[in-house]
C-alpha positions as CSV (number, residue, x, y, z in Angstrom):
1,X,-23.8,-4.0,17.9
2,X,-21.5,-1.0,17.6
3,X,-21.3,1.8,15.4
4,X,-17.8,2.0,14.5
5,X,-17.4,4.8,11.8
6,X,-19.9,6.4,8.9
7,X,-16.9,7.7,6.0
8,X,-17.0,9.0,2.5
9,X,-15.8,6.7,0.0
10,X,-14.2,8.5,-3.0
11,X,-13.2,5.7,-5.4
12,X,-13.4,2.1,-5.9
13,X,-13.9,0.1,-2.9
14,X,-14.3,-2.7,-1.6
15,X,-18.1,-2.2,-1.8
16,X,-18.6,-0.3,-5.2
17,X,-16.6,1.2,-8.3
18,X,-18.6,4.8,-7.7
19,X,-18.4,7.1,-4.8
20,X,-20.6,6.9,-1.9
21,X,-20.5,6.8,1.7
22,X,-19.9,3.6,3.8
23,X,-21.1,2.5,7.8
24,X,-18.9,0.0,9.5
25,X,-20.7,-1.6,12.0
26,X,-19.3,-3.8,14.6
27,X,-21.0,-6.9,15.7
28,X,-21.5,-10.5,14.9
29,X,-23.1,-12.8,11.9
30,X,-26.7,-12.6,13.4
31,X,-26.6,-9.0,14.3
32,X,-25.5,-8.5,11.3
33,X,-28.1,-10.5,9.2
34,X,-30.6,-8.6,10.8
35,X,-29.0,-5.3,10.3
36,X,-28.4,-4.9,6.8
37,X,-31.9,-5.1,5.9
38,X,-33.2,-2.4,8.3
39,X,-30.7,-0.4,7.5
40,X,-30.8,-0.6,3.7
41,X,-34.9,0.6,4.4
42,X,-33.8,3.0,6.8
43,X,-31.8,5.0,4.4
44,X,-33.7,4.1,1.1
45,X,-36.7,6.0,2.9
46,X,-34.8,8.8,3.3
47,X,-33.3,9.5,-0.1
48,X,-36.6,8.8,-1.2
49,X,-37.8,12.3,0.5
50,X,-34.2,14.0,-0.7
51,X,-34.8,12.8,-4.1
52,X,-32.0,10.8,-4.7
53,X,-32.7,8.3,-7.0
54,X,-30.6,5.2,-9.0
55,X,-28.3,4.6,-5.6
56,X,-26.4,1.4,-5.3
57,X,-26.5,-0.4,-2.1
58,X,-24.2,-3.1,-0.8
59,X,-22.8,-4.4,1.8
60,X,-19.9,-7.1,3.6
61,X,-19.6,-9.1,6.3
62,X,-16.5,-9.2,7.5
63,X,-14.2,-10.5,10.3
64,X,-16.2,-8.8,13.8
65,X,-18.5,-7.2,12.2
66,X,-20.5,-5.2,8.8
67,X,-19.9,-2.6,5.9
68,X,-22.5,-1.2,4.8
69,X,-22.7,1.4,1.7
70,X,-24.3,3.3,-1.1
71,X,-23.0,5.4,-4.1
72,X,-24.0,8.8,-3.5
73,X,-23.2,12.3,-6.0
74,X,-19.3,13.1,-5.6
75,X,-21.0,17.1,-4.4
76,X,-22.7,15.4,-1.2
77,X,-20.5,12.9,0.2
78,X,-20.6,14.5,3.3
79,X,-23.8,14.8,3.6
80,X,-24.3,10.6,2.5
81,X,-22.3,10.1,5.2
82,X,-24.6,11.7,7.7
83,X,-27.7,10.1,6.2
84,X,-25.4,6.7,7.1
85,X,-24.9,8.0,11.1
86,X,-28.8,8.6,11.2
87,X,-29.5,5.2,9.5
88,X,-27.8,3.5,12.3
89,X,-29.5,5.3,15.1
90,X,-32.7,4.6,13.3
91,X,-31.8,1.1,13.2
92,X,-30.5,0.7,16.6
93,X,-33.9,2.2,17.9
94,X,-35.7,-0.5,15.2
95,X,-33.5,-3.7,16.5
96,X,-32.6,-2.7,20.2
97,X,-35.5,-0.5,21.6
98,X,-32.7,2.7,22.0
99,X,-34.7,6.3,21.5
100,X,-35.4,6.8,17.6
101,X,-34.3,10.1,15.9
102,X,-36.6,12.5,15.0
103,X,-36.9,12.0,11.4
104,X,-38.7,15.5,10.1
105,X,-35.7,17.0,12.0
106,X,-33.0,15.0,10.3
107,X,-34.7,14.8,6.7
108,X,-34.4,19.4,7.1
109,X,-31.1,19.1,8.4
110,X,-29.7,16.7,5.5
111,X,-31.5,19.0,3.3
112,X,-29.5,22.0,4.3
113,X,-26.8,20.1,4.3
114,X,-26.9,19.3,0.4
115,X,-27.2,22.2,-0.3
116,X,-24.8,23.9,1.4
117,X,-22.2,21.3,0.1
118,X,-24.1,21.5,-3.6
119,X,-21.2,22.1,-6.4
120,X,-23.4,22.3,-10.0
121,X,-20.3,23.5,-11.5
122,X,-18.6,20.5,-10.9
123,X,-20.7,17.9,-11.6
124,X,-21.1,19.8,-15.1
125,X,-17.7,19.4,-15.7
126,X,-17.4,15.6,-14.5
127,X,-20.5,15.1,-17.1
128,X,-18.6,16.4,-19.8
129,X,-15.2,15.3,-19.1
130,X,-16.9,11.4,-19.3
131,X,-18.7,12.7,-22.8
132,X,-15.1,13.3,-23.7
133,X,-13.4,10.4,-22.5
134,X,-11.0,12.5,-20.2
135,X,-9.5,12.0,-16.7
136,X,-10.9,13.9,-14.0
137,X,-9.7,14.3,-10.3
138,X,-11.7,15.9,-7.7
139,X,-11.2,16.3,-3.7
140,X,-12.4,18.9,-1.2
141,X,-10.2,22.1,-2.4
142,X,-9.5,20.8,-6.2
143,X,-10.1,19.7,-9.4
144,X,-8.5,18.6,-12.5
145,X,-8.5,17.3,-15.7
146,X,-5.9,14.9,-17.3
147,X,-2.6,14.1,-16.0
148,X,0.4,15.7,-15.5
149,X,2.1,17.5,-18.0
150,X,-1.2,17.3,-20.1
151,X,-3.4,18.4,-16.9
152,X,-4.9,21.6,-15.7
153,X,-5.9,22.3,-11.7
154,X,-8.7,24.8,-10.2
155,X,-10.0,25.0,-6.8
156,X,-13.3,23.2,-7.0
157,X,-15.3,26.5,-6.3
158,X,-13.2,28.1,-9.0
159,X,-14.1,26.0,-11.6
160,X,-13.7,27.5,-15.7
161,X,-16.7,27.1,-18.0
162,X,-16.3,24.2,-19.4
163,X,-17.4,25.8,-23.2
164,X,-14.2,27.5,-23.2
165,X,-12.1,24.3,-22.8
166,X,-10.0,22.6,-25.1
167,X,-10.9,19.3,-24.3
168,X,-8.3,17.6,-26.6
169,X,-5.7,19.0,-25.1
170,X,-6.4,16.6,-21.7
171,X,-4.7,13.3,-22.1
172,X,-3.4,11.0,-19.5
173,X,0.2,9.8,-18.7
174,X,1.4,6.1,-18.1
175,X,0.3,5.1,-15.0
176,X,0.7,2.8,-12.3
177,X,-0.5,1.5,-8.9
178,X,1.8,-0.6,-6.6
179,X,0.6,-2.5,-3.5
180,X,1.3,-5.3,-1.3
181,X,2.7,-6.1,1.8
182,X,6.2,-6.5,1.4
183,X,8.2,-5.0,-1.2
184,X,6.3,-1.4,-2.4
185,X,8.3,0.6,-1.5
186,X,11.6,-1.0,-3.0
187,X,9.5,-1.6,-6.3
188,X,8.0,2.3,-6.5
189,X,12.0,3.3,-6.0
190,X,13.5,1.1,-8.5
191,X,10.7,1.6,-11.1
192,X,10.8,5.0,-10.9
193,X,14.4,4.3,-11.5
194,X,13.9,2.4,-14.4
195,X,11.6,5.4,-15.6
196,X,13.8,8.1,-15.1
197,X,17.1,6.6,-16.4
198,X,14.9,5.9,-19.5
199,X,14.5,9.9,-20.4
200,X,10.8,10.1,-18.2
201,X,10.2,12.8,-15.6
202,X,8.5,10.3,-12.9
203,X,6.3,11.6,-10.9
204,X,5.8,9.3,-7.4
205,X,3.5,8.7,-4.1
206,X,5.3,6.5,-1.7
207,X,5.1,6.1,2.1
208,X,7.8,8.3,2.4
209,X,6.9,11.4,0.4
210,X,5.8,12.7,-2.7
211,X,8.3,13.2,-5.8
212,X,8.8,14.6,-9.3
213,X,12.3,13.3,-10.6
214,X,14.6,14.4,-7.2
215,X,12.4,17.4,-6.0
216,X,11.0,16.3,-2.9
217,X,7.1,17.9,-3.2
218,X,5.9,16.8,0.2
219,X,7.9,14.4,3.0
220,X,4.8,12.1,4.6
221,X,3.2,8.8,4.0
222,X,1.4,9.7,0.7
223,X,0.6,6.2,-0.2
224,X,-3.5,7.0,-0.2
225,X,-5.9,8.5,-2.5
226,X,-5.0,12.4,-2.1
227,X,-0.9,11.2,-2.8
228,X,-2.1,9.8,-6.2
229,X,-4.1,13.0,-7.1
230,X,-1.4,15.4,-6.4
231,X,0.9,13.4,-8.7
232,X,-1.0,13.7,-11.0
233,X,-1.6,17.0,-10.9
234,X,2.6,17.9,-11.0
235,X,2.8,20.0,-14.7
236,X,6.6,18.1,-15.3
237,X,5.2,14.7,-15.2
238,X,4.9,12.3,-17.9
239,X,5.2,9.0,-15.9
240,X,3.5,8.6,-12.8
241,X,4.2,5.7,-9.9
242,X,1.6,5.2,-6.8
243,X,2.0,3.5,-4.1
244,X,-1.2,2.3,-2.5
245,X,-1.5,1.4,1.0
246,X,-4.3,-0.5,2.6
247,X,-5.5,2.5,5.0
248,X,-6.0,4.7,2.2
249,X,-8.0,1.5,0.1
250,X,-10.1,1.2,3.5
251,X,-10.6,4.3,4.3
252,X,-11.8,5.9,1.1
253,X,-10.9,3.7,-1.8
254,X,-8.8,4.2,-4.9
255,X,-7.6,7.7,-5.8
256,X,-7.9,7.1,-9.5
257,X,-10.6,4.8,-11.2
258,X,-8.4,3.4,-14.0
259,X,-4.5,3.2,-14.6
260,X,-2.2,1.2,-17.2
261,X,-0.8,-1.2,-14.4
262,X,-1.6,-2.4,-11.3
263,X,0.8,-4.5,-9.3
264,X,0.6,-6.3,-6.2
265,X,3.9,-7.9,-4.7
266,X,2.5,-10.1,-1.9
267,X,0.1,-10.8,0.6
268,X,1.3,-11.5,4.2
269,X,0.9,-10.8,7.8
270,X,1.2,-6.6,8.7
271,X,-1.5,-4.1,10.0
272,X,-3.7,-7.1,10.5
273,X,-6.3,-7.1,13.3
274,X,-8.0,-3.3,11.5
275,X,-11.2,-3.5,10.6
276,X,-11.5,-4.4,7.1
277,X,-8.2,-6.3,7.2
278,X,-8.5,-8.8,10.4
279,X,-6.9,-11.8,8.7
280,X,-5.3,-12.2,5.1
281,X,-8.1,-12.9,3.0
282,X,-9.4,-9.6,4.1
283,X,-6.3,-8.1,3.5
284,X,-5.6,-9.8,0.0
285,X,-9.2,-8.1,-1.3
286,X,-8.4,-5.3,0.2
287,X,-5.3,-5.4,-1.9
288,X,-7.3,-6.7,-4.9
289,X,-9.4,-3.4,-5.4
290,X,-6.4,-2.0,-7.8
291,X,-6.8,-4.7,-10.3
292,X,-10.4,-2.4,-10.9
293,X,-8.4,0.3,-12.3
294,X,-6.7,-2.1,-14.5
295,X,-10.0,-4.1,-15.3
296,X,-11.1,-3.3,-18.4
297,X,-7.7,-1.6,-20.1
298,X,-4.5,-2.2,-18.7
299,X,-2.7,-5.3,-17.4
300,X,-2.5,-6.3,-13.4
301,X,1.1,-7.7,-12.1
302,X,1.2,-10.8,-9.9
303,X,3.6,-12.5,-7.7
304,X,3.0,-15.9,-9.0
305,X,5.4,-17.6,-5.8
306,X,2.3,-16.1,-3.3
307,X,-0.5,-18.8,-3.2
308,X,-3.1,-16.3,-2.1
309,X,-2.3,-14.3,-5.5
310,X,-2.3,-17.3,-7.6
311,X,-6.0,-18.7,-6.1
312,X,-7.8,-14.7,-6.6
313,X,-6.4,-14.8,-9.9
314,X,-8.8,-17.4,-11.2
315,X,-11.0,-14.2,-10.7
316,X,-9.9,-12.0,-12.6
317,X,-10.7,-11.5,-16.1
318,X,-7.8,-9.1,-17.5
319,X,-4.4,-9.3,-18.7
320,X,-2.3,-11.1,-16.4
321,X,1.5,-10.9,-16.1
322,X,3.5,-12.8,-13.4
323,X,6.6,-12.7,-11.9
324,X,8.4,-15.5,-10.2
325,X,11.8,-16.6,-8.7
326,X,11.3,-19.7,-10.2
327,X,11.4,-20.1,-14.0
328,X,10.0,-23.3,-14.0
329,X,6.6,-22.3,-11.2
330,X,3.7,-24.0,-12.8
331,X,1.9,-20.9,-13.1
332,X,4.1,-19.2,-14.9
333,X,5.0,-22.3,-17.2
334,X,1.0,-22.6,-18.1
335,X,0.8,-19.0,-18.6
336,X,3.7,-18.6,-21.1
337,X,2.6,-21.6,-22.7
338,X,-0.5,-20.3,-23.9
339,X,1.4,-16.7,-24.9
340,X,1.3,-14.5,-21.9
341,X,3.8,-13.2,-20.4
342,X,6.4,-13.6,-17.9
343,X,9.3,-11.9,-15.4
344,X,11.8,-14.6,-14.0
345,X,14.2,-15.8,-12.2
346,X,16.7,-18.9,-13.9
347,X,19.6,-19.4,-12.3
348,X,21.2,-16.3,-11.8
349,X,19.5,-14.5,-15.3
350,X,16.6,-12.5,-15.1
351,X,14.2,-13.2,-17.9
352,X,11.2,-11.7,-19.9
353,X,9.1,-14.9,-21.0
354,X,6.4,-15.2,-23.7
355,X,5.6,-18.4,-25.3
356,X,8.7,-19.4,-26.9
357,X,10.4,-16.2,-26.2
358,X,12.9,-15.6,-23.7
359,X,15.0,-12.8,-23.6
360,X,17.3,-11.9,-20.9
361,X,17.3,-8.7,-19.1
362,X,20.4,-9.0,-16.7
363,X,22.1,-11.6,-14.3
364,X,20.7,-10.8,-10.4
365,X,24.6,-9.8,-9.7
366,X,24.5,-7.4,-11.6
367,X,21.7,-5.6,-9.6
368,X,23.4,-3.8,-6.9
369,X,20.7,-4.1,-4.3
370,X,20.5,-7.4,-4.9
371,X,23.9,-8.0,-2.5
372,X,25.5,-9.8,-5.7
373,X,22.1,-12.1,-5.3
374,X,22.2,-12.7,-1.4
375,X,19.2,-10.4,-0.9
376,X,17.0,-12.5,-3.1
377,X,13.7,-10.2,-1.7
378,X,15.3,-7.3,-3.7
379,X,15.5,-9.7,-6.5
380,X,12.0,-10.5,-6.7
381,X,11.6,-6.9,-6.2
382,X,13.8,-5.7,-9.0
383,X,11.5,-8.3,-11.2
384,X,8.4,-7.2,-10.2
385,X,9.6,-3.6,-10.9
386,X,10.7,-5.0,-14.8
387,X,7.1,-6.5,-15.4
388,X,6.1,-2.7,-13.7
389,X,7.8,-0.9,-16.1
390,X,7.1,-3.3,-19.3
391,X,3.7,-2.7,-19.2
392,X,3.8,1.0,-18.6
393,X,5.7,0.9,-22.1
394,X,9.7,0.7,-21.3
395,X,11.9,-1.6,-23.5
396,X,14.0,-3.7,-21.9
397,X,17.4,-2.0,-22.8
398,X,16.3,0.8,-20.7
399,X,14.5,-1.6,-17.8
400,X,18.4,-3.3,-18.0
401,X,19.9,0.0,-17.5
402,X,17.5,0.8,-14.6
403,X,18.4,-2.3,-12.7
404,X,22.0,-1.9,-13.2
405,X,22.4,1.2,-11.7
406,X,19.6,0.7,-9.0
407,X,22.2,1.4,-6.0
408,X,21.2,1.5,-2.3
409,X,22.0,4.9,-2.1
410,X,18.8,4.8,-4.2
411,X,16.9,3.0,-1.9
412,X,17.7,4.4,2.1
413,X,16.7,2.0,4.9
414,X,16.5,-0.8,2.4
415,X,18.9,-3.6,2.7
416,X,21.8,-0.8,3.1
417,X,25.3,-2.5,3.8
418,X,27.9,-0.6,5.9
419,X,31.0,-1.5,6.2
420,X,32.4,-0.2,10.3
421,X,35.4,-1.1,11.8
422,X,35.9,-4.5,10.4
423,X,32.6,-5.3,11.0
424,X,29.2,-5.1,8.5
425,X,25.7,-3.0,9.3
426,X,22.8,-4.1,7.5
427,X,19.8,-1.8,8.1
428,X,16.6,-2.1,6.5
429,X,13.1,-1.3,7.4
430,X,11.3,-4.7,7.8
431,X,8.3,-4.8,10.2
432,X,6.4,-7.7,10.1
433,X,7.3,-11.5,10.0
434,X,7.8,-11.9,6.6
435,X,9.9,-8.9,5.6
436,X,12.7,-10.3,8.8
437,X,12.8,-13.6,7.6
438,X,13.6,-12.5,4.0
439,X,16.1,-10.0,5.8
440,X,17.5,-12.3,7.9
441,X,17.7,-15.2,4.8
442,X,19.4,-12.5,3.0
443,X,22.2,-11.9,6.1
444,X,22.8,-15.9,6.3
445,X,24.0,-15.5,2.9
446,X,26.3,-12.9,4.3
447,X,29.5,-14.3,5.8
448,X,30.0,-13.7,9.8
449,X,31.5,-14.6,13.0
450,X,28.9,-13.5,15.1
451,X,25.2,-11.9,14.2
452,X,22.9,-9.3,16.5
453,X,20.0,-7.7,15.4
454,X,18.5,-4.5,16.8
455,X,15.1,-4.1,16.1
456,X,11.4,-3.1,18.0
457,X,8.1,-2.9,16.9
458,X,4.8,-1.0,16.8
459,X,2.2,-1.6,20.1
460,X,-0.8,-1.9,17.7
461,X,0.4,-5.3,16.4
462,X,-1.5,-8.1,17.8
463,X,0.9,-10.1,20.8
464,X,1.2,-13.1,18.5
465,X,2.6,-11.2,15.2
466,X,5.1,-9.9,17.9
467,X,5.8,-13.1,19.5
468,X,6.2,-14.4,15.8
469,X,8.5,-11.8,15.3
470,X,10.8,-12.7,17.8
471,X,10.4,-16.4,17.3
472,X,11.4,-15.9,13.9
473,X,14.9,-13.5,14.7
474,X,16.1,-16.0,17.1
475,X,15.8,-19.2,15.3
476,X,18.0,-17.0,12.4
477,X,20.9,-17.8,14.9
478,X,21.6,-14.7,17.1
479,X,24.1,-14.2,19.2
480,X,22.5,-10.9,20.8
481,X,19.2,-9.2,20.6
482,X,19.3,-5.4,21.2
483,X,15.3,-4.3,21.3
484,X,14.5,-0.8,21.0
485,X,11.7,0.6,23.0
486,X,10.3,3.0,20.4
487,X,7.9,5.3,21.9
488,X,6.1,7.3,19.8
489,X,4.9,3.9,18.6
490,X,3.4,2.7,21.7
491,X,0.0,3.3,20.2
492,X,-2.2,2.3,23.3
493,X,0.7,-0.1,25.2
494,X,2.5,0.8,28.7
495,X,6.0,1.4,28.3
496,X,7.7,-1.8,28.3
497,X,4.9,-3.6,27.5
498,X,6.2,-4.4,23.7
499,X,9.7,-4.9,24.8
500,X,8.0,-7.7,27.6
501,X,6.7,-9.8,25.1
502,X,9.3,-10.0,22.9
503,X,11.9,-11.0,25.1
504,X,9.6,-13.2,27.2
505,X,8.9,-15.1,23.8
506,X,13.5,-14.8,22.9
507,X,13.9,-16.6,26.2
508,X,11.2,-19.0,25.6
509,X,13.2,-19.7,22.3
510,X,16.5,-20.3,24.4
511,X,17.9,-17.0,24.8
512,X,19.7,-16.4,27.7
513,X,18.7,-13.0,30.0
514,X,22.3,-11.9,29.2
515,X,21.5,-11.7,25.4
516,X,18.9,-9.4,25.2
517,X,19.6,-5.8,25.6
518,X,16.7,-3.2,26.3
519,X,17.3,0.5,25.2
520,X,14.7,3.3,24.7
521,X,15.7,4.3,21.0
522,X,16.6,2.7,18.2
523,X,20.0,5.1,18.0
524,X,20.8,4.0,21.2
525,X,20.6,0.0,20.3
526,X,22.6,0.7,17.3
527,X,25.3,2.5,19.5
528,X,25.1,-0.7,22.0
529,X,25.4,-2.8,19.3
530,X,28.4,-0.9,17.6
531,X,30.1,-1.3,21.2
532,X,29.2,-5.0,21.4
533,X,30.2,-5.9,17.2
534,X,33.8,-7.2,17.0
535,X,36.0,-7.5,13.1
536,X,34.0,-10.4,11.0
537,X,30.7,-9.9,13.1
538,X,27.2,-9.2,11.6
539,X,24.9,-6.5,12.8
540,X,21.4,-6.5,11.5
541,X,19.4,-3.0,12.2
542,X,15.6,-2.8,11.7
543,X,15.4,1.4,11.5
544,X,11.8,1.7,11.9
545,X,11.7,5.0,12.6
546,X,14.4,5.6,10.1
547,X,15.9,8.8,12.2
548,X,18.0,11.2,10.5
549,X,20.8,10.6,13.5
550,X,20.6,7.0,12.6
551,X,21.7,7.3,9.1
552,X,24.2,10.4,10.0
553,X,25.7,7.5,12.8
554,X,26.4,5.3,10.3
555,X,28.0,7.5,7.3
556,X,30.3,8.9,9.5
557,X,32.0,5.9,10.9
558,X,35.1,4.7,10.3
């Protein structure tokens, strides 16, 4: 039994819908059995001397080990989570004979700690912003109420009195949460397309920064709680797109407990092996906790050609829309047949289904990240971005419009053709198995003479996903492997180690030594590839460190 981390939770969870504090606990089924139950006592004894009272406890067993939490007020969290580190130790000393903490000595120093962390003007104002059914968002330095361009901001120990507010002037703005494994970014980008081309002022948290319309507010991976928040928080939005990424849903849950959408555009193998997300069930409910903020209100977007989607939605008790390459998937057939509704793929048309309905929003030609339909991924993409921005309230004139237009110079680093020297580049930013095969399904569809692909990957995925990888890119039918080293991705592995495996698994495949190439960046594999790449060839780039000089490299070639 190990105590792996004690961490505020500061929206819906996996473990609760209200904020708390959560202990992850590494160990097996027994140990864990035995745990939960002392610790649940441990900590119940001690908010019974704090005073805390009407706490909901829960826990999860999951793949190596335990979660264990309880919903604790939003003005302690810090605090809750310290209570959580004691708990353990008392429980370690209870199950495994280790030195128990002094408990007169923790319950004064917890005491302190409340109130020192104590915010009673806060939790006024979250008491009467639920009496009048409006949004607020809190975090360490603010807090706010509504969204947008109908919002207001304060630092948290700033806070107005709340008698002097004009509480009808909060409301919220369309809203929307994207997640997945493959495909959020693209969708995020080409909804927020759709949005603006449509007259809206999108505001957007992505993996690659935060936006309002072209004004780049902040360039980082804001695809966790705080990215949502400062969204919406922006004054000029009035249509707001969040990507949500696992470590942010692990880490501290949701950043907003309700939105008008939800979507989630596939489950499959990435980031797998962290705690809370060892195999794909764990990451699918992981995934799942956004269809909480579309519960009870709003409608949740599924992929209806992923069979881990289709099997949790039997769960869920909301409004359901699906979207499908296949017009005639059995799930989407039974669905529209009983009047729901429907984004699809027949033939070449992209349609909007309901019932008897079906009205066509544009042929997959005519969506220019589509590749004239070769990059069918981008398809399913531009599809689940349509269902997206339906249910956020956009008619399909303007979601056709969106598409249309949806170029890759709106979308760097994702399935980007260049044009060099009589041959063609395609660069995009798949990582995992998955996301390659769909790239490299999409450049079989691409004419060529020859094919090489350039690509690395990060040394915190397990050696099998890695092997997988490679087994995957060489029975594509490559003529040369180029495999960056990338460094600053090492994350724990030896130099070399990464690049070891993957072309001990290429020659296992039948590669020869002769056709895989070793370079330390991913500039200098695109270079070798450039100098290898004859008129009519193919070169396929994974950019997953998407450099600047990369990109420069590539515009300014002939």
């Amino acid at each position: 039994m190990e105590f792996i981390d004690a961490r505020r939770l500061t929206g819906p969870s996996l473990l609760f819908d209200a904020p708390g504090s959560i202990l992850d606990v590494a160990c097996d089924e027994d140990e864990a059995a035995r745990l939960a139950p002392v610790w649940e006592k441990q900590v119940r004894r001690m908010l019974g001397e704090i005073g805390w009272k009407g706490c909901e406890f829960a826990s999860l067993v999951l793949k190596g080990g335990i979660s264990l939490g309880y919903t604790a007020p939003i003005d302690a969290l810090y605090a809750a989570s310290e209570i959580n580190e004691w708990a353990y130790a008392a429980c370690a000393a209870e199950l495994n004979g280790a030195e128990a903490p002094d408990f007169a000595e923790a319950l004064a120093r917890f005491r302190e700690a409340i109130a020192e962390e104590a915010n009673p003007e806060l939790m006024r104002i979250v008491a009467l912003a639920a009496e009048h059914g409006v949004t607020l968002l809190w975090d360490d330095d603010f807090a706010s109420l509504g969204h947008g361009a109908f919002s207001e901001t304060w630092p948290v120990r700033e806070l107005p009195d709340p008698e002097t507010l004009d509480w009808g002037a909060f409301r919220d703005v369309p809203s929307g949460l994207v997640t997945g494994t493959n495909g959020k970014t693209t969708t995020v980008r080409t909804a927020a397309h759709i949005a603006r081309t449509a007259g809206n002022n999108v505001g957007m948290s992505s993996t690659d920064f935060i936006a309002v319309n072209d004004r780049i507010v902040d360039r980082d991976d804001w695809s966790g709680p705080g990215g949502a928040r400062n969204v919406l928080r922006e004054k000029e939005v009035d249509f707001a797109i969040l990507e949500t990424a696992r470590g942010g849903l692990l880490r501290r849950g949701l950043g907003v407990e309700k939105a008008d959408a939800a979507l989630i555009t596939n489950i499959a193998e990435d980031h797998l092996g962290d705690f809370g997300s060892r195999d794909l069930d764990e990451l699918l409910n992981c995934k799942w906790i956004v269809s909480r903020a579309v519960r009870d209100d709003g409608r949740l977007i599924l992929n209806a050609d992923d069979e881990r989607l289709v099997a949790k939605s039997a769960q869920y008790q909301g409004e359901l829309v699906w979207f499908s390459l296949d017009a005639g998937n059995p799930v989407v057939v039974d669905h529209t047949s009983a009047g729901g509704t429907a984004f699809v793929l027949d033939g070449e048309e992209l349609l909007m289904v309901a019932g008897d309905s079906r009205e066509l929003i544009c042929r997959d030609r005519d969506i220019p990240i589509s590749l004239q339909g070769a990059a069918r991924h981008n398809v399913a993409n531009a599809l689940a971005a349509a269902a997206f921005c339906w249910c956020l309230g956009q008619g399909l004139s303007d979601i056709r419009a969106g598409l249309t237009t949806m170029s890759q110079e709106n979308n760097p680093g994702r399935g980007n053709v260049y044009a060099v020297g009589g041959y063609t580049i395609l660069v995009d930013f798949a990582h995992n198995p998955e996301a390659l095969q769909a790239l490299l399904d999409m450049a079989n569809r691409m004419p060529s003479k020859r094919k090489a692909l350039c690509f690395g990957q990060a040394g915190d995925r397990p050696d099998d996903l890695i092997r997988k990888l490679a087994r995957r890119a060489w029975e594509s039918g490559l003529d040369q492997v180029f495999v960056s080293e990338l460094a600053k991705y090492h994350r724990g592995r030896e130099e070399g180690a990464v690049y070891g495996l993957i072309r001990e698994e290429l020659i296992a495949c039948g590669a020869r030594p002769d056709q895989v190439e070793h370079n330390l960046e991913e500039i200098e594999s695109l270079e070798a590839a450039m100098n290898w790449a004859e008129p009519g060839d193919l070169v396929v780039m994974l950019a997953l460190e998407r450099s600047a000089a990369l990109y420069d490299r590539l515009k300014s070639s002939p």
